[in-house]
C-alpha positions in Angstrom: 10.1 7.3 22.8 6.3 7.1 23.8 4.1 8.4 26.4 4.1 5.3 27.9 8.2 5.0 28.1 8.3 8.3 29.4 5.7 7.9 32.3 7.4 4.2 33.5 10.9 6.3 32.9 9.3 8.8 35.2 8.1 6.4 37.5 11.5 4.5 37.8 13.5 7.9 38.8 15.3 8.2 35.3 13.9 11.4 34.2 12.6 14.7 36.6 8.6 15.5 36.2 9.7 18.4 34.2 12.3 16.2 31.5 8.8 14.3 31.4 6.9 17.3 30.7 9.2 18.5 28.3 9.8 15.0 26.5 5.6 15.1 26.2 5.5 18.0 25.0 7.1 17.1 21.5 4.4 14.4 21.5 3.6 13.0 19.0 4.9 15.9 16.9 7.9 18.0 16.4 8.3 21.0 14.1 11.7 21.7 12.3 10.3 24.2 10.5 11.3 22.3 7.5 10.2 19.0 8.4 7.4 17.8 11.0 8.6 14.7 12.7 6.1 12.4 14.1 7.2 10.4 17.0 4.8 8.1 17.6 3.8 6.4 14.1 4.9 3.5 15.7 3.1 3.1 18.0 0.1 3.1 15.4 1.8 1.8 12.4 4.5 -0.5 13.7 7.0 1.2 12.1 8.7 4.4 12.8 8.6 7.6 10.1 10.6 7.0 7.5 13.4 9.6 6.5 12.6 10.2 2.3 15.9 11.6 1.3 15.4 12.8 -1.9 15.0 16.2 -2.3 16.3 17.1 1.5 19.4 18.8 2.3 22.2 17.1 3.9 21.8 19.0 6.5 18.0 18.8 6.6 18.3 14.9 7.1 20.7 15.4 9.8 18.6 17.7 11.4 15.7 15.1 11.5 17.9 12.2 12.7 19.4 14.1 15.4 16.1 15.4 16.8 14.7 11.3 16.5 17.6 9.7 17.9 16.9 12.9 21.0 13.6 11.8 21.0 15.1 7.6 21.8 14.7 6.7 18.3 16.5 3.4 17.6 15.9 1.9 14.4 15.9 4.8 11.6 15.3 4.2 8.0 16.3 6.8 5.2 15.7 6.6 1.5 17.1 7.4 -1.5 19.9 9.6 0.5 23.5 10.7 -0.9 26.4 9.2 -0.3 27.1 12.6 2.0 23.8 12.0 4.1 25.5 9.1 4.9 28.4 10.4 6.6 26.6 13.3 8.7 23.9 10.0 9.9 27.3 7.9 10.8 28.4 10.7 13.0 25.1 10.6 15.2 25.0 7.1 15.0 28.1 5.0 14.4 26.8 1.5 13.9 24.5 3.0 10.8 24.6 1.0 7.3 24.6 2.5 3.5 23.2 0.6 1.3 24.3 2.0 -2.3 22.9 0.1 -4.7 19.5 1.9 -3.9 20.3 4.7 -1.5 19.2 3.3 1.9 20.5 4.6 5.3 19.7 2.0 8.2 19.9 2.5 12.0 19.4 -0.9 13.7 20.1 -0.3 17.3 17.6 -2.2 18.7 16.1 -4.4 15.7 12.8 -5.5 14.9 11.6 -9.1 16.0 12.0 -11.7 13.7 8.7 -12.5 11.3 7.9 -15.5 9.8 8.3 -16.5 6.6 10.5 -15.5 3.5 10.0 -12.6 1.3 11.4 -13.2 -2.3 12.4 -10.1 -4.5 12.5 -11.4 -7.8 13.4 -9.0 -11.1 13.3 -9.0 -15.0 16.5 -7.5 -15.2 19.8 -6.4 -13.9 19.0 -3.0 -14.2 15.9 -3.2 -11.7 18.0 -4.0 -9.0 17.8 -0.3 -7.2 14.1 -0.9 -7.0 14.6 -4.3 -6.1 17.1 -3.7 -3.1 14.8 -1.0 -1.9 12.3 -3.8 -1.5 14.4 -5.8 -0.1 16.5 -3.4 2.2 13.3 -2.0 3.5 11.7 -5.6 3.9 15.2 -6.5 6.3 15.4 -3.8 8.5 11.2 -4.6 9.7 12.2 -7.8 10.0 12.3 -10.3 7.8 14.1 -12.4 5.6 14.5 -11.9 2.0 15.2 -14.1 -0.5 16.5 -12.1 -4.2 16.2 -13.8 -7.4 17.2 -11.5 -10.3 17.4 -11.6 -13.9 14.4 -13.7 -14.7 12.3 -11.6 -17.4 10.3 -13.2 -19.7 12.8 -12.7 -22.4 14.4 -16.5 -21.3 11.5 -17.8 -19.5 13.5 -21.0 -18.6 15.6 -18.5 -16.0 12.5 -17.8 -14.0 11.1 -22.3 -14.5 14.4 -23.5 -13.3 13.6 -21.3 -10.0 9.8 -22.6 -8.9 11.7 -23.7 -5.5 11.8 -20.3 -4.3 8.3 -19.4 -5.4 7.2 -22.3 -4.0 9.2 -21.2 -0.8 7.8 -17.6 -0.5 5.0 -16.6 1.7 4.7 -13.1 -0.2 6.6 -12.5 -3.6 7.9 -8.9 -5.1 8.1 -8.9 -8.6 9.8 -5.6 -10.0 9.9 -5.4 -14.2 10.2 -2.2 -16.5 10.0 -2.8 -20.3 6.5 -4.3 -20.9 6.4 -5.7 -16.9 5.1 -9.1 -18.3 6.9 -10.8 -15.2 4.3 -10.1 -12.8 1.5 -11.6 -14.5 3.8 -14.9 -15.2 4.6 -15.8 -11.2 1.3 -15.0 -10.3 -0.1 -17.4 -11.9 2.9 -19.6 -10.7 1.5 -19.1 -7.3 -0.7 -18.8 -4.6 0.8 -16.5 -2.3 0.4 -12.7 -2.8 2.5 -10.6 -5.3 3.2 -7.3 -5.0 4.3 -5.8 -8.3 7.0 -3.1 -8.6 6.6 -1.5 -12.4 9.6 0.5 -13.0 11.0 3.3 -15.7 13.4 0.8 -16.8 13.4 0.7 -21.1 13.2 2.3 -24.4 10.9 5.8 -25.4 7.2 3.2 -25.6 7.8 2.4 -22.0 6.8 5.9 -21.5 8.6 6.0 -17.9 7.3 2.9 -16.7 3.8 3.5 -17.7 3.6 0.9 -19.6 4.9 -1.6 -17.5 2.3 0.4 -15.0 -0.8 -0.3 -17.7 0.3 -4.2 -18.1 0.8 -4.9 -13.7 -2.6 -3.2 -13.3 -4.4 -4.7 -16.3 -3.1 -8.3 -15.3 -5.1 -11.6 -16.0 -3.1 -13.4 -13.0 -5.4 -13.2 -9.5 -3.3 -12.0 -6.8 -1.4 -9.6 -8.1 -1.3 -6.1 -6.7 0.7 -3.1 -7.5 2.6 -0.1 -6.2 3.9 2.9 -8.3 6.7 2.9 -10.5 9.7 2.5 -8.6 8.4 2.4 -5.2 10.3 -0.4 -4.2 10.1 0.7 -0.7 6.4 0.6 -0.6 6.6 -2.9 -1.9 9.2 -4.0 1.0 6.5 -2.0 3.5 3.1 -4.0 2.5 5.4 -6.9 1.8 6.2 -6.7 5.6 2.5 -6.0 6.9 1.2 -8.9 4.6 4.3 -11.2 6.1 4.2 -10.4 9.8 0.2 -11.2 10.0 1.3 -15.1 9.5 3.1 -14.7 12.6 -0.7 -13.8 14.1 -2.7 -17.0 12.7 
């Protein structure tokens, strides 16, 4: 909740001046101690904090979502969270999703408008797809659809020519690739929309990690290619969404 919800709320009669002086007083920050929660990113981001789960406590992320969802929060996103994170978020909000494949906790109480457009998440191989679902996941709960085309690496280039409909049907593209991350470079120059590549520590000792497939996404000969860090596929979903909703502008 902002200052601007909790002034009407005080003009309507919902709250007393000093639950509004109170609720204000945690604005725009709140300190846990462990964790310093800032309510009104939102309001300047278009997007609420996001919970990173790795690392944290189960009972650290708990503590954050309860104070948010004190604070009005309605839509929540946590990442890379435990199975167990899960079940202490479900009990402070029932209707919340776990998404396993990549570790994604979504509250989606009151969801974000629509944005025009498709996002397309497309991979080199099957064992991206926790990068790729963070993308995507992400990319869902701020609103918009997402397209997933996996298993096209440049090892069988035909996989990725036989699908040039949904390139052709994307308004921004994710590409996520570990091993030598060729993939990028190949459906950029496939298209002119924006692609956002996701290098990842997918492959064998060379790949150093997902340096290399770093090294090749940054040093691409394709123009309109940018790219995240390794395995951040939830930064991809993120600038997927801020490229995507400014269509929705023009």
């Amino acid at each position: 909740m902002d200052i601007k919800q909790i002034l009407q709320n005080l003009k309507d009669g919902g709250i007393t001046v000093e639950e509004a002086a109170g609720k204000i007083r945690y604005l725009p920050l709140e300190d846990l101690g462990y964790a310093v929660i800032d309510y009104n990113r939102e309001l300047r981001a278009g997007c609420p904090e996001v919970v990173y789960g790795e690392g944290k406590t189960v009972e650290q992320i708990g503590g954050i979502v309860t104070n948010m969802k004190k604070n009005g929060a309605e839509n929540i996103l946590v990442t890379r969270a435990a199975p167990e994170a899960y079940g202490t978020i479900r009990d402070i909000y029932p209707g919340s999703e776990y998404f396993p494949v990549c570790g994604i906790i979504t509250v989606r109480e009151n969801p974000f408008p629509k944005n025009r457009g498709v996002i397309t998440v497309f991979s080199a191989g099957t064992t991206d797809m926790p990068v790729c679902e963070e993308a995507a996941v992400t990319a869902e709960f701020l609103g918009n659809d997402v397209e997933r085309v996996y298993d096209v690496g440049v090892a069988g280039l035909h996989r990725l020519l036989s699908r040039l409909d949904k390139i052709k049907a994307s308004n921004v593209i994710i590409v996520v690739a570990g091993m030598e991350g060729a993939l990028a470079s190949v459906v950029g120059g496939l298209t002119d929309r924006p692609v956002i590549a996701v290098p990842t520590s997918v492959g064998y000792g060379a790949s150093f990690g997902g340096l290399s497939a770093l090294l090749t996404m940054l040093n691409s000969c394709a123009s309109g290619v940018g790219v995240v860090n390794i395995d951040n596929g939830f930064g991809a979903g993120y600038l997927a969404n801020n490229i995507n909703k400014l269509s929705g502008k023009l």
